[in-house]
N, C-alpha and C positions, 0 to 999 in steps of 0.2 A: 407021924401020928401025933407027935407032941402039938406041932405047928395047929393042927386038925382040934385039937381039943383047945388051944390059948384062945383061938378064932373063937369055937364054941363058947367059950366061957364070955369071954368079951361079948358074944350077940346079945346073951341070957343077961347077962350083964345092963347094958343099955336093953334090952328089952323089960327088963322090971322098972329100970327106971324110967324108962319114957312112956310104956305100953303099947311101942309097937309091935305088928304081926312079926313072926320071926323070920321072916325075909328081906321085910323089909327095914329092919334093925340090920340085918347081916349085910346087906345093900349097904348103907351108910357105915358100916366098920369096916366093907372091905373099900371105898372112897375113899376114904381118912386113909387109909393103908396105903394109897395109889399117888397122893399127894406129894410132889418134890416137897424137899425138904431145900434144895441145894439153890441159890442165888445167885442166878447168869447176868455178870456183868461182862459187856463186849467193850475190851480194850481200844484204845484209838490208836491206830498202829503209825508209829513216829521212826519206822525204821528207815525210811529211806534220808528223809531229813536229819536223822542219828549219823548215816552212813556218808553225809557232805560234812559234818563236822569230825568224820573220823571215828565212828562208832566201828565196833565190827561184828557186835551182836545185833539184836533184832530188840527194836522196846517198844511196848508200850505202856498207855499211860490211862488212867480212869476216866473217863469223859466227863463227870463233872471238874475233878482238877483240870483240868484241860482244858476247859470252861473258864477257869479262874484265873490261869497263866500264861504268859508269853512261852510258849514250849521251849522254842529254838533260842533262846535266851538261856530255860532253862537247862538244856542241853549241852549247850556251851559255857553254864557253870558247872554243871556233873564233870566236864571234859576236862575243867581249867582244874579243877579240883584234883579230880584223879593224876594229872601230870603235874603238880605240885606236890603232891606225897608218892612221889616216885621212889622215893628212897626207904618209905614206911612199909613193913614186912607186914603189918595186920590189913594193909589195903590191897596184898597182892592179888587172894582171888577176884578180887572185885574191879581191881584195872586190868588184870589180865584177861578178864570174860569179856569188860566191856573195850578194852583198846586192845587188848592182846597185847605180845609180847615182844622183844626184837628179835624175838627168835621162832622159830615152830614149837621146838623143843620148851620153851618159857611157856606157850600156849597148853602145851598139854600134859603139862608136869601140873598146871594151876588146875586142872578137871578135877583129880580126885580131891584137892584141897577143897575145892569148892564145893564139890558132892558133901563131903565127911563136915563140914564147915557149916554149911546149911542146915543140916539137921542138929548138927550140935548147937546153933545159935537158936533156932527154932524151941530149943527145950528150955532155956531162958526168956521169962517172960518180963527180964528189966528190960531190954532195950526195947523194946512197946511202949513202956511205961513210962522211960526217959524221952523218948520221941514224943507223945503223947502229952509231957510236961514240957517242952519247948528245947528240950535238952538235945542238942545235934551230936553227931559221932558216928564209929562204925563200929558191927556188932562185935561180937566176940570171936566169932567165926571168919570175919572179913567180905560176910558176903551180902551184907545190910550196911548204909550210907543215911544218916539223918541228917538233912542240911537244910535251911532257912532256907527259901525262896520269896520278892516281890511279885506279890500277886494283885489282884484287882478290890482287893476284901484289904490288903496292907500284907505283912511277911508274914508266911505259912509254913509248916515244919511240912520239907517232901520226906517219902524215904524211899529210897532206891533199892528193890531187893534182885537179886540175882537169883533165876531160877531156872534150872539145869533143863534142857530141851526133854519133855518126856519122853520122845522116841526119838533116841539120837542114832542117826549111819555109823556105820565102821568108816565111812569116809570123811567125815563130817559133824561134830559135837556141837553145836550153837547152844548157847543159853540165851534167855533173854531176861531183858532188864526193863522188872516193870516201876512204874513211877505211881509213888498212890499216896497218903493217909496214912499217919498210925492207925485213924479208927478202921478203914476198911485195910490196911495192914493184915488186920487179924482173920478176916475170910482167907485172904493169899497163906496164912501162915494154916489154917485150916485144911486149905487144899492138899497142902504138900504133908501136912501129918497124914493124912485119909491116903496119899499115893506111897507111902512111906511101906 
């Protein structure tokens, strides 16, 4: 009933103001109502080419960055990167999603790390901000990576976020690792609060 009267109110509403018939003001506030709100961007899927350098998630990447970058360059500095700070405990869910582990046991000890991880770095809105300002690093959570890349424009901040497979198997947990923008960072970080 409630919903039944907001509509009401809203036609009457736009119908003083505009002086349309009362249908056809109701027409146009129930369109407005119908309208996405949500911004589909289709990923460029880099998993197989991830999967010759040793990946063993799934990534992709925003298609205008992708546009700008040598991918498999940059994938081969995500890799060189993550096997370099092998000894570092704040980058474990983030090597273990994307290289996995030497063990099974490493692989699925890092899942709930990287679940509980995500959302907690997700509620901090400095590592956007330092990414954003050219600032490289990993978030607080381990499961965000800001690193320079050459691009065709000159060196761009990527940031690599890890994002838990939304329907994962009891056989099977994949995350995937998308490559994007602080600026469109923030849609990715949108989605997963809205799934949260």
């Amino acid at each position: 009933m409630t919903s039944k009267r907001d509509l009401k109110k809203r036609v009457r509403e736009r119908q003083a103001r505009t002086g349309e018939r009362y249908t056809a003001a109701r027409q146009q506030v129930l369109s407005k109502r119908a309208r996405p709100s949500l911004t589909v961007v289709e990923l460029r899927d880099l998993s197989a080419e991830a999967a010759r350098l040793g990946f063993r998630c799934k990534v992709g990447i925003y298609p205008e960055l992708a546009a700008r970058l040598d991918t498999r360059a940059l994938l081969a500095r995500i890799r060189d990167v993550l096997r370099a700070t092998d000894q570092d405990p704040v980058m474990e869910p983030l090597r273990a999603a994307v290289l996995g582990g030497p063990t099974a046991q490493v692989r699925e000890r890092s899942i709930p790390l990287l679940l509980a991880g995500t959302y907690q770095a997700y509620s901090a809105e400095g590592f956007v901000a330092r990414a954003a300002a050219g600032i490289g690093g990993v978030s607080e959570g381990g499961t965000m990576l800001a690193l320079p890349a050459a691009g065709r424009r000159g060196i761009e901040m990527v940031v690599c976020l890890v994002k838990p497979d939304p329907m994962p198997s009891l056989a099977r947990r994949d995350p995937t690792l998308i490559l994007t923008t602080p600026a469109d960072l923030v849609i990715e970080l949108d989605d997963l609060r809205r799934a949260r």
